[in-house]
C-alpha positions in Angstrom: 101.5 159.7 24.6 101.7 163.4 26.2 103.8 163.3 29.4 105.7 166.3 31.5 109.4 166.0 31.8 109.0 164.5 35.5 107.0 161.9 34.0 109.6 161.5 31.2 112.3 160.9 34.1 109.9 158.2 36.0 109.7 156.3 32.4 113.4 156.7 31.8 114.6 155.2 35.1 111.9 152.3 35.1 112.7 148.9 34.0 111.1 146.1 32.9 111.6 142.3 34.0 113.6 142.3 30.3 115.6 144.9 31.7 114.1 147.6 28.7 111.9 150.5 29.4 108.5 149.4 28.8 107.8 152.6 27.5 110.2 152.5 24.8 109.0 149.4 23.4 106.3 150.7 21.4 108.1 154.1 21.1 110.9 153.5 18.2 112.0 156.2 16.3 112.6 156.0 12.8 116.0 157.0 11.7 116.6 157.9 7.7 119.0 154.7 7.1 122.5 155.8 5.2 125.3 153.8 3.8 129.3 154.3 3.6 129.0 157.2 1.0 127.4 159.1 4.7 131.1 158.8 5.8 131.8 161.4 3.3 129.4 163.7 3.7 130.4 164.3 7.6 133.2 166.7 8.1 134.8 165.2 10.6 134.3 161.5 11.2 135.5 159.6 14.3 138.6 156.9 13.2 139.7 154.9 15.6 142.7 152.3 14.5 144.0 149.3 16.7 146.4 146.5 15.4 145.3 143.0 16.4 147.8 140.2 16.3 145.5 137.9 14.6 144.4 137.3 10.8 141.7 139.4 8.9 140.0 136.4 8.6 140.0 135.3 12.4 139.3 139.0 13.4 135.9 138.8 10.4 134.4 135.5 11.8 134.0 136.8 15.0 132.7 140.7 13.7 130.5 139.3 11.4 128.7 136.7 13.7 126.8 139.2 16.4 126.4 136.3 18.7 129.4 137.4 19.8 129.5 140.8 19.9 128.6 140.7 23.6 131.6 139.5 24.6 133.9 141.9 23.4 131.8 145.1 23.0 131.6 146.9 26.0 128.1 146.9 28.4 126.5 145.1 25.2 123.9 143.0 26.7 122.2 142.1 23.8 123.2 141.6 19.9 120.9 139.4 17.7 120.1 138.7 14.0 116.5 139.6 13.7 116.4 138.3 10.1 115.7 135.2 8.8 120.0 135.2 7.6 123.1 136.8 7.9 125.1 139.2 5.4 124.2 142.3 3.5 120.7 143.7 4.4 120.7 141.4 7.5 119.1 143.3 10.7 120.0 142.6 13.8 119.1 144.3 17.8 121.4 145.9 19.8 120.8 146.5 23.9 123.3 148.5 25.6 122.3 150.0 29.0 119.2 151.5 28.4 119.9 152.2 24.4 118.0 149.7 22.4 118.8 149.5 19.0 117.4 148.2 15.5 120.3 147.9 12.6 120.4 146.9 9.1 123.8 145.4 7.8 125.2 147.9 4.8 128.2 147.2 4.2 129.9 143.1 3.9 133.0 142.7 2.3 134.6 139.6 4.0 137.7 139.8 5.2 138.0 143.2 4.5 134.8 146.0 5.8 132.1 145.4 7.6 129.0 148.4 8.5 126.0 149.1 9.2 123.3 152.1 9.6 120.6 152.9 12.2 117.4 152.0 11.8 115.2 153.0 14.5 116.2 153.3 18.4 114.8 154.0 21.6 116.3 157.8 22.4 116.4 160.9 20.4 120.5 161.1 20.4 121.2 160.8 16.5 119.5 161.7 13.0 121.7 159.6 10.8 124.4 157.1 12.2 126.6 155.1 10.2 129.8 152.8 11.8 131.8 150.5 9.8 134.8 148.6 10.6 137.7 148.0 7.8 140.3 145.2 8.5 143.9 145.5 6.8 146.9 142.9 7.2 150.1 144.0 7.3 153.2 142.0 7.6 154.3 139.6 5.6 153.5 135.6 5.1 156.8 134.9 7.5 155.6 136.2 10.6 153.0 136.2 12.8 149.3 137.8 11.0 147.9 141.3 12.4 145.6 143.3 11.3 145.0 146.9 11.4 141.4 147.1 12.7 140.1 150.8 11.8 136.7 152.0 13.2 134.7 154.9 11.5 131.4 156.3 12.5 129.6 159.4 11.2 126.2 160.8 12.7 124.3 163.5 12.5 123.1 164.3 15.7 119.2 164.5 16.8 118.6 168.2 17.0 117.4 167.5 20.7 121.3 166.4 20.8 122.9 169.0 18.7 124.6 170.6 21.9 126.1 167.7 23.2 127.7 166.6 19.9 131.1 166.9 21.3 130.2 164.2 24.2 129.0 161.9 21.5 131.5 161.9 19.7 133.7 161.6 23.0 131.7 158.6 24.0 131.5 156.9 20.2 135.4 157.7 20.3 136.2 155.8 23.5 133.9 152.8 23.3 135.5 151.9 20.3 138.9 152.5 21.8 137.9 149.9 24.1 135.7 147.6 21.6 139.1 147.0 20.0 141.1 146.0 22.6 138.4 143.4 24.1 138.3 142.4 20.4 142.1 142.0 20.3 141.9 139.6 23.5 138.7 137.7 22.5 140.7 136.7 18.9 143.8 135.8 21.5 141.7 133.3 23.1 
């Protein structure tokens, strides 16, 4: 489909009864998937570490069911399993906004790390993106369980995206920032 950037911003802004862009329905770009060994390859990756008061095991029931994810994840609209099960290889969709995501489960280690890798996505923002979260308790059996809960996400931005690399990164940094407290407050509940 050939279209001049004043159409582009008419698609952009128009919404479907679903709430997605019609347009980008059929328009899913493939993304190279990666796993955790990505992580290392990126200079600087974003880490972003909260402590819960709850168990690793509390905090991974609700991370690893993405029912749920909608409820703590902020503007998440959407989070479904798209395959037939849960668990390593599992895909699932993700609807933020306008962002509409498809995501493949690479990384399950209950009750310790949990990550996944892009698949294909509505917007030409990222090349490679990889986000996993790793859960550590600390404390001992006497008192009451936390859990360090430490985000990392590596990408390699889309090279329409290269110059604004800094504001993703900003943006990955913050929504995580405030994924994590939500979290803490949805495993207080």
């Amino acid at each position: 489909m050939e279209s001049t950037a004043g159409e582009m911003g008419t698609i952009w802004n128009t919404l479907d009864g679903q709430g997605s862009r019609s347009f980008w329905k059929d328009a899913m770009l493939n993304v190279e998937p990666v796993d955790q060994t990505f992580l290392a390859r990126i200079k600087n990756p974003i880490i972003v570490e909260h402590t819960l008061n709850a168990s690793k095991h509390k905090i991974w029931i609700v991370i690893s069911d993405n029912s749920t994810w909608t409820q703590w994840y902020p503007g998440l609209s959407q989070c479904k399993t798209t395959s037939p099960y849960t668990g390593l290889g599992s895909t699932r969709r993700v609807k933020q906004s306008w962002w509409l995501s498809d995501e493949r489960i690479v990384l399950w280690e209950p009750n310790r790390a949990w990550g996944y890798t892009l698949e294909s996505y509505n917007a030409p923002i990222f090349k490679h993106l990889f986000e996993q979260i790793e859960l550590e308790e600390i404390g001992d059996v006497h008192t009451t369980p936390k859990t360090v809960v430490r985000y990392k996400g590596a990408y390699e931005a889309h090279w329409l995206m290269w110059f604004y690399s800094w504001q993703i990164e900003w943006e990955l940094s913050s929504l995580w920032r405030k994924a994590l407290k939500s979290l803490e407050k949805y495993c207080s509940e």
